[in-house]
C-alpha positions in Angstrom: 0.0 0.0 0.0 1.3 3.4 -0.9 1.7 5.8 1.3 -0.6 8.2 -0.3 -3.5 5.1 0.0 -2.5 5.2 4.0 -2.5 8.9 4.6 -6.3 9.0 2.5 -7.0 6.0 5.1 -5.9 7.9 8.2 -7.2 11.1 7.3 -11.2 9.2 7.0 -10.6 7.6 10.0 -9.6 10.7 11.6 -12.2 12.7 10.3 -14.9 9.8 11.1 -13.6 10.2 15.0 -14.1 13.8 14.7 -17.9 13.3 13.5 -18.4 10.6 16.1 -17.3 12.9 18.8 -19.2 15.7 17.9 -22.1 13.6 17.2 -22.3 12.4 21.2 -21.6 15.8 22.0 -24.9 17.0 20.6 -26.9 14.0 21.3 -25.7 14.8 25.2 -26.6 18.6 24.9 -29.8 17.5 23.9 -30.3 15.1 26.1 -33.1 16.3 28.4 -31.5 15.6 32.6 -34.2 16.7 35.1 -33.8 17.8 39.0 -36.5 16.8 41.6 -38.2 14.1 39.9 -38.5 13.0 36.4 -40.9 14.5 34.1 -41.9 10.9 33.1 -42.6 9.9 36.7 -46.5 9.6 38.3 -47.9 12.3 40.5 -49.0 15.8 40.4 -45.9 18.1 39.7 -45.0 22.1 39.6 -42.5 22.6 36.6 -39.9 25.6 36.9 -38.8 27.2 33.5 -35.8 29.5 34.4 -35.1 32.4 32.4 -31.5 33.9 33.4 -29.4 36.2 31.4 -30.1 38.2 28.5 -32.8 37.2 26.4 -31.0 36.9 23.0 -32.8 33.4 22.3 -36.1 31.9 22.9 -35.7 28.7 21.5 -35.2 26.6 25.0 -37.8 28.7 27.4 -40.3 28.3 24.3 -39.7 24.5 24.1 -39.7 23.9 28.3 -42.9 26.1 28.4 -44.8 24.1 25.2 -43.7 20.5 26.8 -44.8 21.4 30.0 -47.9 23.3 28.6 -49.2 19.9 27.1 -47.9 17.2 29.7 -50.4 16.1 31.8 -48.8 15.5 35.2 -48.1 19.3 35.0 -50.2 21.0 37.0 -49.1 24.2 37.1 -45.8 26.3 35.9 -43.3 28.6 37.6 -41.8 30.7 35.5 -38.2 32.4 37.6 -36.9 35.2 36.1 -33.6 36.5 36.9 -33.1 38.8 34.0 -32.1 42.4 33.0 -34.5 42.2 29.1 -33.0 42.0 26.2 -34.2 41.1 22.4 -37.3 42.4 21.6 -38.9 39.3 19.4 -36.9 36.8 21.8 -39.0 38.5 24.8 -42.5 38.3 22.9 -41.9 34.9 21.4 -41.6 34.2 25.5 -44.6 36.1 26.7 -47.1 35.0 23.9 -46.2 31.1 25.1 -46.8 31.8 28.8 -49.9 33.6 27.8 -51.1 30.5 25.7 -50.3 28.1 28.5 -52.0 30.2 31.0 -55.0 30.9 28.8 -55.0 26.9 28.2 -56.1 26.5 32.0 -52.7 25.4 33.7 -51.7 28.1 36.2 -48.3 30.0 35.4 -46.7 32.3 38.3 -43.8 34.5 37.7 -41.3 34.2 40.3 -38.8 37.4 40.3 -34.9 36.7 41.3 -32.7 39.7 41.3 -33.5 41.1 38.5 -36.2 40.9 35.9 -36.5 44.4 34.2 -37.7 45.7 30.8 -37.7 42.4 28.6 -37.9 40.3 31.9 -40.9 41.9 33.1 -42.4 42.0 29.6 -42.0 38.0 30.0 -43.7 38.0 33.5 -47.1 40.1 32.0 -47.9 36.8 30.9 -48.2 34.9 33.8 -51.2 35.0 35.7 -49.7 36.3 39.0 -46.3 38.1 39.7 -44.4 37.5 42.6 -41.9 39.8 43.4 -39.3 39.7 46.5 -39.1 43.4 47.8 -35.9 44.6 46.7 -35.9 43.2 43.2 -34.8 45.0 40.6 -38.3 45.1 38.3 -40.0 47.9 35.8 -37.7 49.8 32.8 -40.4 49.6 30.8 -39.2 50.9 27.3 -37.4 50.3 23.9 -33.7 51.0 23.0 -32.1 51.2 19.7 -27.8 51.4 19.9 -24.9 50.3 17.9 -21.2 51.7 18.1 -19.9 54.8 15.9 -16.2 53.3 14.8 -15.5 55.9 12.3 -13.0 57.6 14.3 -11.1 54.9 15.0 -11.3 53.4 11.7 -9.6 56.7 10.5 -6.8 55.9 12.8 -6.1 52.4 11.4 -6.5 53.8 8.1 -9.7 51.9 7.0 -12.4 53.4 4.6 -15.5 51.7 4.0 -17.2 52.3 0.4 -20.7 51.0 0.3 -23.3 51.1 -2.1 -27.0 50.5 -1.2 -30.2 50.0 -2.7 -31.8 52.5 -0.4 -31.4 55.6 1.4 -32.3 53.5 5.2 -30.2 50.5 4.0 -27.6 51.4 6.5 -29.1 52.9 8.7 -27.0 52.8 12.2 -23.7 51.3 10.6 -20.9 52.1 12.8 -18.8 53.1 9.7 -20.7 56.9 9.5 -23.0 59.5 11.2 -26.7 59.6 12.0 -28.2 61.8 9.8 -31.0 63.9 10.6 -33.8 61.2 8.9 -32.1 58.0 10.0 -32.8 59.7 13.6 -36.2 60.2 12.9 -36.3 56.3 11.1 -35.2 55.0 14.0 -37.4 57.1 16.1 -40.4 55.7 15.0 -39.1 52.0 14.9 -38.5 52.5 18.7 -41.7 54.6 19.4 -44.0 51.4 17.4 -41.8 48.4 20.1 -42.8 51.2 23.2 -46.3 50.9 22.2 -46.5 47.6 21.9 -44.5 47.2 25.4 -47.4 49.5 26.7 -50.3 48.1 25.4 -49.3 44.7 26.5 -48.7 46.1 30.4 -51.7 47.9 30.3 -53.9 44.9 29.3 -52.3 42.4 31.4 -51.7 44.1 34.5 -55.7 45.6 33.7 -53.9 48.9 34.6 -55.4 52.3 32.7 -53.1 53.3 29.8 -52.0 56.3 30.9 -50.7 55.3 34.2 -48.7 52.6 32.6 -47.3 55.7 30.1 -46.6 57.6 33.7 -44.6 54.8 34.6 -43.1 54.0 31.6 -40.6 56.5 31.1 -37.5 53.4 31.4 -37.4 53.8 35.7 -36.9 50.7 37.7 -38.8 49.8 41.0 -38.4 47.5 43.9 -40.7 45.1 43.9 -42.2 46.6 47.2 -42.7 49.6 44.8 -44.1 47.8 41.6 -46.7 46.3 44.0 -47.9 49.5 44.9 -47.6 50.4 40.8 -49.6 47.9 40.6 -46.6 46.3 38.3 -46.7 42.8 40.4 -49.5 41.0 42.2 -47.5 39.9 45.5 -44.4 40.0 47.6 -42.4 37.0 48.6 -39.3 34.8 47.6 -39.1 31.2 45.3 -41.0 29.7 47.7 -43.7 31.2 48.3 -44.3 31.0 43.8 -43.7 27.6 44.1 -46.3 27.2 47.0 -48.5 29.5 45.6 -48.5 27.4 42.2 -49.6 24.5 44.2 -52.3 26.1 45.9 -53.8 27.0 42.5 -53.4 23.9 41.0 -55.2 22.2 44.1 -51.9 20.4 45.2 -52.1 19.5 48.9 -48.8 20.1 50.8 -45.1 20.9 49.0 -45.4 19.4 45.6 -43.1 17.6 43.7 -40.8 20.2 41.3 -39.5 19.1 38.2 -37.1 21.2 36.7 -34.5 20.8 33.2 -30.9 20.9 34.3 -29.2 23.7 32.7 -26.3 23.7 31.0 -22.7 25.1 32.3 -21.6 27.4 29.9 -18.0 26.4 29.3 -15.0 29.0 28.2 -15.6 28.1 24.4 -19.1 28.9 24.7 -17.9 32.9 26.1 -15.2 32.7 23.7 -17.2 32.1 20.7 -19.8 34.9 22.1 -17.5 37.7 22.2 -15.6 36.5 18.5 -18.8 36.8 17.0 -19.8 40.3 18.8 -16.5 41.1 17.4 -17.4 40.1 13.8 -21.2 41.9 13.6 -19.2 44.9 15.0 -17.1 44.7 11.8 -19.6 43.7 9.5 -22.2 46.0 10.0 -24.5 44.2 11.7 -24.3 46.1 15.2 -28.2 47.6 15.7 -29.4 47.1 18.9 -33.0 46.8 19.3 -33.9 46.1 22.8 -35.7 45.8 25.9 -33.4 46.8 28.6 
């Protein structure tokens, strides 16, 4: 055998160890591991969906919320927030699928960590009760639209950016130029259309008179002892009390049984392929922030 034949040979069977190993890698990502007990297991049970971090993605909360929507052993859902907002769609795709679940008949209580402002608290207006611990961080209710201006610096490193566009708003917010005077007012109205929406969804939800919700929507944050006087939140008190309180209204007697998807560690590749790819929409253009936070 040559040793072209045996390099071809090594480099399959290389490459068929590398597609084997990423292969278990996803089949254990997706894997679904369970604290408490196992969703497959008899009994009544309260389900916790957490929702930590930004909201960039609502892929995972969407899918816990729609399994445990439809599974019959679920009585009832907690929903924990610990979250500052973040993309607009992400945050609605959320809300709309607590709403569903909630108008489907199965009980859904939003229990608030640390934190769960603007897009958090958008997520929460579809639960059927709020509970807030005192001192959490709740409220910024309101729409922001940002990206980086690099011009400056690209000037130092010598770079120039030609671009040719199909339309005046094509590039609108590109950190290779200025805002002009219409891209201001563009964006403007993008922002103003999200801040309505925000609104009208608070104001239905929370059965609170538009134009208190506009008095309070001006991007403030409350403590959840203040949001409860707002109106903002239904009721005071920590994980527990959600969790007991979900039981109550699901007619569970005593402490139920939780069930609850392990999350996943994020490892240094995962924060190292965040940032590189930040890095790379910086670059390319695609740096418009369009947020609730």
């Amino acid at each position: 055998m040559s040793r072209q034949k045996e390099w071809l040979i090594g480099l399959g069977i290389a490459w068929g160890m590398i597609i084997l190993i990423i292969l278990l890698v996803s089949y254990v990502s997706q894997k679904k591991t369970y604290e408490g007990v196992n969703l497959a297991s008899g009994g009544d049970k309260v389900a916790v969906v957490e929702l930590f971090g930004l909201i960039a993605n609502s892929e995972s909360v969407v899918r816990q919320l729609r399994t445990y929507g439809e599974h019959g052993s679920v009585k009832a859902i907690v929903l924990r927030i610990d979250s500052p907002g973040g993309d607009v769609a992400a945050a609605q795709e959320i809300y709309e699928t607590v709403r569903r679940v909630r108008d489907g008949g199965k009980p859904v209580v939003a229990s608030m960590g640390n934190v769960a402002a603007s897009g958090g608290y958008y997520v929460a207006c579809g639960s059927d009760t709020i509970v807030a611990n005192p001192g959490t961080v709740t409220g910024s209710i309101g729409v922001i639209a940002e990206f980086p201006n690099m011009q400056e610096l690209l000037k130092k490193v010598g770079i120039k950016f030609e671009v040719v566009k199909s339309g005046p708003y094509k590039d609108t917010g590109s950190p290779h130029r200025d805002l002009t005077p219409a891209d201001r007012r563009y964006l403007q109205a993008f922002v103003n259309d999200a801040y309505e929406q925000f609104v009208d969804v608070v104001a239905r939800e929370r059965n609170l008179p538009r134009k208190k919700v506009i008095m309070l929507a001006d991007g403030r944050i409350f403590t959840g002892r203040q949001a409860l006087q707002h109106g903002l939140v239904d009721l005071l008190g920590d994980y527990e009390v959600a969790i007991k309180l979900a039981a109550q209204m699901s007619h569970i007697k005593g402490y139920p049984a939780i069930v609850k998807e392990r999350r996943r560690r994020i490892t240094l590749f995962d924060f190292v392929f965040q940032q590189a790819m930040g890095v790379i929409r910086s670059l390319s253009g695609m740096t418009l922030k369009y947020r609730l936070y």
